[in-house]
N, C-alpha and C positions, 0 to 999 in steps of 0.2 A: 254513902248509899250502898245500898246490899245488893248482889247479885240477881234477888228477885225483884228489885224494883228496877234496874235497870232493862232484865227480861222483859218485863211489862211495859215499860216505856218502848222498847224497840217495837214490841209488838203493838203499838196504837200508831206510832208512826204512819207506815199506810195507809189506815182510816183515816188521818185527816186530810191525806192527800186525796181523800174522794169526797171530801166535803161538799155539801151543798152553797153556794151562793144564790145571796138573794139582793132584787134593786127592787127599789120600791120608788116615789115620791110622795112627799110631806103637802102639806096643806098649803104648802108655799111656793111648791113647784119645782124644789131640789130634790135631787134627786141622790140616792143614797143606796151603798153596798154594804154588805155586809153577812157576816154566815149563821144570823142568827133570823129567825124568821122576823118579817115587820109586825110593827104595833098594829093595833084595829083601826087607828083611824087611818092609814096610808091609801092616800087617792088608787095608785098603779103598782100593781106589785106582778113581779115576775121573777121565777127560781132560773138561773144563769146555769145552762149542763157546762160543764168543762166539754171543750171539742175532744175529739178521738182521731189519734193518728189514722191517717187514710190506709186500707189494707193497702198493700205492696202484692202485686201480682209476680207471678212467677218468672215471667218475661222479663218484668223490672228490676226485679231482686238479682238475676244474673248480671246484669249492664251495673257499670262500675258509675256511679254522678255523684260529682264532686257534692259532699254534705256541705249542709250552712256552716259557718263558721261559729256560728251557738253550740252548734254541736260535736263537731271535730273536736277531737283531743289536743291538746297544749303539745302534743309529740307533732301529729300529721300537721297541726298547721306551723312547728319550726321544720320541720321537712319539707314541706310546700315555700316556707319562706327563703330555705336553704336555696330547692332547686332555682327559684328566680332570681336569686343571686348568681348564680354558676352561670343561667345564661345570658342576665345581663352583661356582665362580665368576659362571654363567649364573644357576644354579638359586637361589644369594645374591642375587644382583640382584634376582628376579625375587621372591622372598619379603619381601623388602627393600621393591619394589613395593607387593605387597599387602598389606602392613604399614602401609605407609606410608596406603594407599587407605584401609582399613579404618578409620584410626583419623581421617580426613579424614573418613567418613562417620558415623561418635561425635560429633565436634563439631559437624559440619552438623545432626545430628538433636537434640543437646544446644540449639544455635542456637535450630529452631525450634520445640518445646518452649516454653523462655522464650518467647518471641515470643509463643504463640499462650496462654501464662500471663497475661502483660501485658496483652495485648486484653479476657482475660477478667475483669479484673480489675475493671472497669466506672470510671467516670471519665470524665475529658478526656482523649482520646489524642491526640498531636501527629505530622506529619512534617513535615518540613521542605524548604523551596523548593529545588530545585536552582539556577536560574536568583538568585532573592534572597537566599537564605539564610534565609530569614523561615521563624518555626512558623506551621505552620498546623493548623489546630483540623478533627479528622476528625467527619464528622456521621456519623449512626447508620449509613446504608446503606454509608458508605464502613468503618467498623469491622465490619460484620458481612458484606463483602468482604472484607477483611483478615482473618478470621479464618477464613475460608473456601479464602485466599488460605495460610495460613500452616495449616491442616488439612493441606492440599496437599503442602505442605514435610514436613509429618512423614511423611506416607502414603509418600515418594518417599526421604527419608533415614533414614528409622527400621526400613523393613524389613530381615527379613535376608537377607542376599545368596546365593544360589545360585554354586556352583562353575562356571564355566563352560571349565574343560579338554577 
């Protein structure tokens, strides 16, 4: 093909995009499209305008709404698909989090529970030296610190937690 018939082709392009459509119906009651005018004997005939985008006001054209997906580019809608990956992803982390927390404060409260079981259990209670390693034998005021001490603990890891979003 030659460069003048290719010219000439780009330039009809356009025109057929403003084509007329035409529906008519037959003698028979189908009904039929097409861009070429109907025959004479079609019962109903009517030319179809192509619709016209709606004018965009100037108020509207600043506010950003999200376009149809017809019409987004193949870029913004993998950046759109991107970002809902990042924060599904976020919001797993982050349940994941307070999963994780939640069931750290079961055991801490599970903990001191026993703990403050054991004190009450009456006895010899022993801890042991940091410094020697040696038991040492708790007297009464030092156990009923310790149990006071480990009330504490439950009060702190046994309540239930408030949402704080």
């Amino acid at each position: 093909m030659t460069k003048l018939t290719l010219a000439f082709v780009a330039l009809l392009l356009p025109v057929a995009a403003f084509a007329q459509i035409y529906q008519w119906k037959d003698a028979g009651g189908k009904v039929h499209y097409s861009d070429q005018p109907p025959p004479a004997a079609a019962r109903q005939e009517r030319t179809v305008a192509p619709r016209a985008a709606p004018p965009v006001s100037e108020a509207a054209a600043g506010e950003r709404s999200p376009a149809p997906a017809a019409t987004r580019s193949y870029q913004d809608q993998e950046a759109a698909f991107r970002q809902r990956q990042v924060e599904q992803e976020e919001s797993k982390a982050t349940r994941e989090k307070d999963n994780g927390a939640a069931q750290d404060r079961k055991r801490n409260c599970e903990m001191a529970q026993g703990n403050l079981k054991n004190l009450q259990v009456g006895g010899r209670q022993v801890r042991y030296d940091a410094k020697t390693g040696e038991r040492v034998y708790l007297s009464d005021d030092e156990i009923s610190q310790s149990i006071k001490d480990a009330q504490r603990s439950i009060d702190e890891w046994c309540k239930p937690q408030t949402a704080q979003r």
